[in-house]
C-alpha positions in Angstrom: 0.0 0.0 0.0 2.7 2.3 1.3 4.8 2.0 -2.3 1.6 2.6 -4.4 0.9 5.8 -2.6 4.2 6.9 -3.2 4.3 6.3 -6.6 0.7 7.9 -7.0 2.5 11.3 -5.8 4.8 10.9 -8.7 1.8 10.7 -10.8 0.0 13.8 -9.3 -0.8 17.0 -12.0 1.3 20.3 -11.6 -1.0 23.0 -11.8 -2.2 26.4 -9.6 -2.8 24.6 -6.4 1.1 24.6 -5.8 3.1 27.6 -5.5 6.3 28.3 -6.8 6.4 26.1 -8.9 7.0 27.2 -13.2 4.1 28.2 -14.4 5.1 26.1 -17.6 5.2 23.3 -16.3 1.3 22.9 -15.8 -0.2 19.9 -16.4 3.3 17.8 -16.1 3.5 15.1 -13.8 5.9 15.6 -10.5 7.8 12.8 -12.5 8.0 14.6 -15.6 8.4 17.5 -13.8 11.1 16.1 -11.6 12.9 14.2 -14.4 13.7 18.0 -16.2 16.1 18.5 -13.2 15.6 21.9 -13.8 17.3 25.2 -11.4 15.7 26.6 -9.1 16.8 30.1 -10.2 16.7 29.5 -13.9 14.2 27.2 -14.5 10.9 29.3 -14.5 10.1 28.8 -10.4 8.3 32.0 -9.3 8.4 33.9 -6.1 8.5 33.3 -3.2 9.5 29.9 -3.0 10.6 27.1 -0.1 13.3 24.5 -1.6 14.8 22.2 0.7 18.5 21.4 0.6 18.8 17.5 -0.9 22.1 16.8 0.8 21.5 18.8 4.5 18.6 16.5 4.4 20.2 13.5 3.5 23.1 14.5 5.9 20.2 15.0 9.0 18.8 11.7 8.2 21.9 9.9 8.5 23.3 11.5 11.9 20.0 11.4 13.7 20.1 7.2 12.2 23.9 7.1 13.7 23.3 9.2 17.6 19.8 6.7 18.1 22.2 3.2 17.2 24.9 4.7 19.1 23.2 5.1 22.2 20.5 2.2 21.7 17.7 4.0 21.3 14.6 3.1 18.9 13.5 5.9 17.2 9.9 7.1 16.1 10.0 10.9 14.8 7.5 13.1 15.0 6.0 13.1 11.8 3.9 16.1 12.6 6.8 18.1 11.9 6.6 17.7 7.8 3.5 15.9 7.5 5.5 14.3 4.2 4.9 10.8 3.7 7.7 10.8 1.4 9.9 11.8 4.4 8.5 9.4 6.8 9.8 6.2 4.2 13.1 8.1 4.1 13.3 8.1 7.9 11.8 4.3 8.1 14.4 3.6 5.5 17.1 5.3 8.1 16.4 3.1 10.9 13.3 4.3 12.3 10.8 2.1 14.5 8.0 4.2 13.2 6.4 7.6 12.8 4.8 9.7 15.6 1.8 11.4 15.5 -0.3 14.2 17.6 -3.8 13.6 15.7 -6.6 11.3 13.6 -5.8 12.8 10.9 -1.8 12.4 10.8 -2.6 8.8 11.6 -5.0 8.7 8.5 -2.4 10.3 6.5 0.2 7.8 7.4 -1.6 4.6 7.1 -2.9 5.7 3.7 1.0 5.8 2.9 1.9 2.5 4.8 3.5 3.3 7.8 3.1 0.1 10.0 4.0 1.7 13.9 2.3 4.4 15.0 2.9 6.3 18.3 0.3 8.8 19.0 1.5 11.6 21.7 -1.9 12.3 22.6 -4.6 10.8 24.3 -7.3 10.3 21.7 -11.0 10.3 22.7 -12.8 10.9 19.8 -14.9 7.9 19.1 -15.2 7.9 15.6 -11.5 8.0 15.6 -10.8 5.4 18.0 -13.6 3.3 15.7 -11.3 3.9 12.7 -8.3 2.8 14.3 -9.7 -0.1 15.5 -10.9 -1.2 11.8 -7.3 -0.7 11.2 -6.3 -3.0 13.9 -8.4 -5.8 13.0 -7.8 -5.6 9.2 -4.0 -5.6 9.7 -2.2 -8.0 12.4 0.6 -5.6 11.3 -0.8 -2.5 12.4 1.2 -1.2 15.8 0.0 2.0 17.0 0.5 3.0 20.6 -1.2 6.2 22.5 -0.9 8.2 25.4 -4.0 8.2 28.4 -3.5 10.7 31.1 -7.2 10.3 33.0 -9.3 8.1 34.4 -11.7 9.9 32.3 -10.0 9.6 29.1 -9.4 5.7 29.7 -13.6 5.3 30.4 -14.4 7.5 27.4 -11.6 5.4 24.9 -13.3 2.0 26.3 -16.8 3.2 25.5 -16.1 3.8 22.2 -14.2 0.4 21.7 -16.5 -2.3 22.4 -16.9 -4.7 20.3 -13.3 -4.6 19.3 -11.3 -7.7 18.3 -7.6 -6.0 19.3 -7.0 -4.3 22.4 -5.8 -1.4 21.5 -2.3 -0.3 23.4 -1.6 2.7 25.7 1.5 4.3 27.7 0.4 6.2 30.6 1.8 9.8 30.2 3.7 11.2 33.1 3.2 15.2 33.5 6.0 17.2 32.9 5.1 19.3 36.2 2.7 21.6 37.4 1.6 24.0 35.2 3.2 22.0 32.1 1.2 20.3 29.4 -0.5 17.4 29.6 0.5 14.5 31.6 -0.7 13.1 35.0 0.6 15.2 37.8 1.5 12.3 40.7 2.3 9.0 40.3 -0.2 8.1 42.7 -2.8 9.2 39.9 -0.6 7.2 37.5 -1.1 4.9 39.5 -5.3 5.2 38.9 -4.9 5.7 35.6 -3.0 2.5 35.0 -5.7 0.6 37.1 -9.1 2.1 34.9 -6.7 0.7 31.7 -6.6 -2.7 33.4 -10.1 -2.8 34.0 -10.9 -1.9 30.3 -10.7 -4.7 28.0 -10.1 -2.9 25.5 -7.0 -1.6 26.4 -3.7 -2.7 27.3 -0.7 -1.1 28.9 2.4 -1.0 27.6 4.6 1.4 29.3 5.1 4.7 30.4 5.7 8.5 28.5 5.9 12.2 28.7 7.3 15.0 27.1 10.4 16.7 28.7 10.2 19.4 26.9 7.8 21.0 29.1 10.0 20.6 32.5 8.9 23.9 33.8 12.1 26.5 33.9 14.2 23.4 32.1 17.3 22.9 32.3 19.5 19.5 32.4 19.1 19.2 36.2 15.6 19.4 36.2 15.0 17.5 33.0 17.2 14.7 34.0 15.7 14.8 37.2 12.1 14.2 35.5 13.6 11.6 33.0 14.3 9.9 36.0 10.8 10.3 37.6 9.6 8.6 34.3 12.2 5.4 34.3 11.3 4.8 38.0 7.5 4.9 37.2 7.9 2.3 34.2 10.4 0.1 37.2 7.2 1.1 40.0 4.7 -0.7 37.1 6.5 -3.2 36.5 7.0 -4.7 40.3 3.6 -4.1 40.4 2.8 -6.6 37.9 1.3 -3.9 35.8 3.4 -5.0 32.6 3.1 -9.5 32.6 2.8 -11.0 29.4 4.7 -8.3 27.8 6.9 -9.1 25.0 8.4 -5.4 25.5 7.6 -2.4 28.0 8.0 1.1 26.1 9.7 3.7 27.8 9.0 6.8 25.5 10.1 10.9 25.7 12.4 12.9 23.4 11.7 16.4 21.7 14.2 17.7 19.4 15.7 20.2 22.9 16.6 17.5 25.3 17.7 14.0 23.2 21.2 14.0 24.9 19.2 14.1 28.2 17.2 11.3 27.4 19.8 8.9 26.1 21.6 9.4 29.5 18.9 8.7 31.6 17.8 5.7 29.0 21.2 4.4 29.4 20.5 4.2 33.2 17.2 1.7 33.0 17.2 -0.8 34.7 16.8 -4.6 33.9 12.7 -5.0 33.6 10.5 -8.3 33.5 10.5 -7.7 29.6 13.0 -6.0 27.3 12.4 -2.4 27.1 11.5 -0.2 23.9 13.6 3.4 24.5 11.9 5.3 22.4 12.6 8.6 20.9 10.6 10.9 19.4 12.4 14.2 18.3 11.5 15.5 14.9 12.5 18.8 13.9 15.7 17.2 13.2 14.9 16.6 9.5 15.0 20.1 8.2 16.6 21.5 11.2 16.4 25.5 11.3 18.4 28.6 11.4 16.7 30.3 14.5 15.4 28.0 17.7 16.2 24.8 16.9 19.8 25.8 15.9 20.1 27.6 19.6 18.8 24.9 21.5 19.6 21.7 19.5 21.5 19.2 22.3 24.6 18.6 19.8 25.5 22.3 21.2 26.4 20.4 24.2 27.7 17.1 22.6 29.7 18.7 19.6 31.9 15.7 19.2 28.6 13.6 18.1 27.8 15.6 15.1 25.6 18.7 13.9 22.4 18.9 12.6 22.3 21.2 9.6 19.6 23.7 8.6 18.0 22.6 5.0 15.4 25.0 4.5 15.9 28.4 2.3 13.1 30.3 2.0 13.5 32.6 -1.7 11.6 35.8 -2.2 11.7 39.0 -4.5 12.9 42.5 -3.8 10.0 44.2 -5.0 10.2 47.9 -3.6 13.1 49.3 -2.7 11.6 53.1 -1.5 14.4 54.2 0.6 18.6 53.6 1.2 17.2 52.1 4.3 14.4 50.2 3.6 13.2 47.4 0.9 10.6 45.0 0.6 10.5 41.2 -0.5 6.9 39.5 -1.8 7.0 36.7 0.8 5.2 36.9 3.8 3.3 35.4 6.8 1.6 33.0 3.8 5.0 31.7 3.2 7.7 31.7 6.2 7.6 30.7 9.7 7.2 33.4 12.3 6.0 32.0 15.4 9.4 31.8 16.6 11.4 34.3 15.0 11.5 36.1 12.1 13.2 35.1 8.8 17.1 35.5 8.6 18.1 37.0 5.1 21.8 35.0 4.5 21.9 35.7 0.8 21.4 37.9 -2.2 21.1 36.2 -5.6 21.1 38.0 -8.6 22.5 37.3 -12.2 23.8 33.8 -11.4 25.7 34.9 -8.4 25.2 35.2 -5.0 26.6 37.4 -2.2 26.3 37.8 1.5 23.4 39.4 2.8 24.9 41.8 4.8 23.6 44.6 6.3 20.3 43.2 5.8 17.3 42.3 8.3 14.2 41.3 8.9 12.0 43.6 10.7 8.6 42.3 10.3 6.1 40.1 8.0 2.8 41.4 6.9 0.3 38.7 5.1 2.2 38.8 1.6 6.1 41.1 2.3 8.7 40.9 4.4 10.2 44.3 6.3 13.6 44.6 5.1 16.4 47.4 6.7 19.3 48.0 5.0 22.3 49.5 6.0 25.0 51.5 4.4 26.8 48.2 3.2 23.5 46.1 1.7 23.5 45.5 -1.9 20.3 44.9 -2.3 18.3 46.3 -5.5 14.7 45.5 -6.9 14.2 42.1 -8.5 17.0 40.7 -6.4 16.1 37.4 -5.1 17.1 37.0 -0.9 17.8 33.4 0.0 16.7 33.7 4.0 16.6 30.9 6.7 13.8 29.8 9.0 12.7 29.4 12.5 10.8 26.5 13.6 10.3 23.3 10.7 6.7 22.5 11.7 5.4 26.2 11.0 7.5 25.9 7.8 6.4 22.8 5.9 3.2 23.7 6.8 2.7 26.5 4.7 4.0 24.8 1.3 2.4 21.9 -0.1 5.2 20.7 -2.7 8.7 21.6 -2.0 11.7 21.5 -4.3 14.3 19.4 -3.0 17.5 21.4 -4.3 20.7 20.7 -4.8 23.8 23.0 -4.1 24.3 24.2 -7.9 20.2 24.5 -7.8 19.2 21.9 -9.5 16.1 20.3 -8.4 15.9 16.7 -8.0 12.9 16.2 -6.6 9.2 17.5 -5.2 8.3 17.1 -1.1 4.3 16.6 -1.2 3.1 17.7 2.6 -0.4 16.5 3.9 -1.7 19.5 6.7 
């Protein structure tokens, strides 16, 4: 199913619903399209565009592939990061357990491109989605798929909707990340609870513990190791317990794209359990990586001699106006670039087959369809210029484009990144 859909993306019409892309090449397939290898800057693309760097991609692939083996962790990526189902085989294909997912929908999305384990970091309680997953599970011995449950509540709501069920469907209690934090039981005493209403529901099981250490109020490593360690004595409390018996594994799950060396030190610290355990990460801005957030608080800043992620996303937009020595405006805006984190960061100016430094040129603001530029006394920047700028924050990026070049160095573009928000 999974290679069908694939190939069925190849197949799909160019045409006005993607943007970008050359006008001329309406009505090719992404095949065809793709097959032209044409240049980004030469090749007819429009205005503002998103391309995304083939070989930083390919490069972020293989390190995150390398750091999980190293430290013997199994590795499910968030998938809501790209939403690219192309992307999720490439990451499968690099080692990966699975895909994780927040929602229905992202689950829909990657079944319908064959992804066969599923980790949900969410407590679902929708019951015509638990229904469809379900149908899922019975029609495919397969299928994995794994969820969060933070309530007693939320466990009674998830078993009312799944009677009748052939396969229990499988859950990991989800630890709180503190008070005031996301979502998560606060206690383990109410862990505790919630891990009894799942064993009293037939159709659940439990399978192990999660959380989210990204939300360790005023975080830093001491107090995210310290909760890392709050979850691995939780999953060793359940398992004396008895909580896990007739477990082939027990998951033990955490792991945003901020605190991965944290968790792979505390992983490394679990202790022998009635049943091997599943360490599983989840970190997923990794793939693109980013020039703003991600690049400041990436852990391989504090573990240098394991590698470096490398940003793969250029956003390309127009000078359009240039009013003033001081001032110029590009035609991309808040349709186009990420800006929940930080603004875009112009890093170069292309014009007549070369490029030069931006310098002495920022970004000072995003309205729907321009960005704000200031120029100083040293920017040479003129109308019809096209600024190369970097982004903050991959999942507010890919969201916003629904085929991406995938670029070479030289420009060439080998490729087309379909995205399903």
């Amino acid at each position: 199913m999974g290679t069908e859909a694939l190939a069925r993306l190849a197949d799909e019409r160019v045409d006005h619903r993607f943007k970008g892309l050359p006008p001329d090449a309406d009505g090719l397939t992404v095949a065809e399209l793709a097959a032209q290898r044409r240049n980004l800057f030469t090749g007819g693309f429009t205005t503002p565009v998103l391309a995304l760097s083939a070989e930083r991609l390919e490069h972020n692939l293989a390190l995150m592939e390398t750091y999980a083996t190293r430290h013997g962790l199994a590795f499910a990526p968030h998938g809501k990061t790209s939403m690219a189902p192309q992307l999720f085989h490439r990451q499968i294909e690099r080692g990966a357990w699975g895909i994780t997912l927040a929602l229905p929908h992202q689950v829909r999305v990657a079944r319908a491109f064959g992804v066969r384990r599923i980790f949900v970091a969410n407590e679902i309680l929708d019951p015509a989605a638990l229904k469809w997953i379900s149908a899922e599970l019975d029609a495919d011995p397969g299928f994995r798929f794994i969820c969060y449950v933070d309530s007693v509540r939320g466990v009674e709501l998830m078993d009312a909707a799944l009677q009748g069920a052939s396969r229990p469907l499988d859950v990991v209690v989800e630890l709180g990340a503190g008070e005031g934090a996301r979502t998560g039981v606060r206690t383990e005493a109410e862990c505790a609870a919630v891990a009894d209403a799942v064993a009293r529901a037939r159709t659940l099981r439990l399978v192990g513990v999660a959380g989210y250490e990204g939300e360790v109020p005023e975080a830093d490593p001491e107090r995210v190791h310290a909760w890392l360690r709050r979850l691995v004595a939780l999953a060793a409390d359940f398992d004396r317990a008895g909580r896990f018996r007739g477990l082939d594994e027990i998951v033990v799950s955490a792991g945003g794209s901020a605190w991965f060396d944290a968790v792979a030190d505390v992983f490394a610290e679990i202790p022998a359990l009635t049943s091997p355990v599943l360490k599983l990460l989840r970190s997923g801005a990794y793939v693109s990586h980013d020039d703003g957030h991600y690049r400041e608080v990436t852990p391989f800043n504090r573990v240098p001699e394991e590698g470096a992620l490398e940003p793969a996303f250029r956003l390309w937009a127009q000078v359009v106006s240039r009013p003033s020595a001081e001032q110029a405006f590009a035609n991309a805006g808040k349709r186009d670039a990420a800006y929940d984190l930080d603004l875009p960061f112009p890093q170069v100016v292309h014009r007549d087959g070369a490029e030069h430094p931006a310098t002495g040129v920022s970004v000072t603001g995003l309205s729907d369809q321009h960005t704000w530029l200031r120029t100083t006394a040293e920017a040479d920047l003129e109308a019809g210029d096209w600024v190369g700028m970097g982004l903050s924050h991959p999942c507010t990026s890919f969201d916003k484009w629904q085929l991406i070049p995938l670029a070479e160095a030289d420009g060439t573009v080998v490729d087309y990144i379909r995205t399903f928000f």
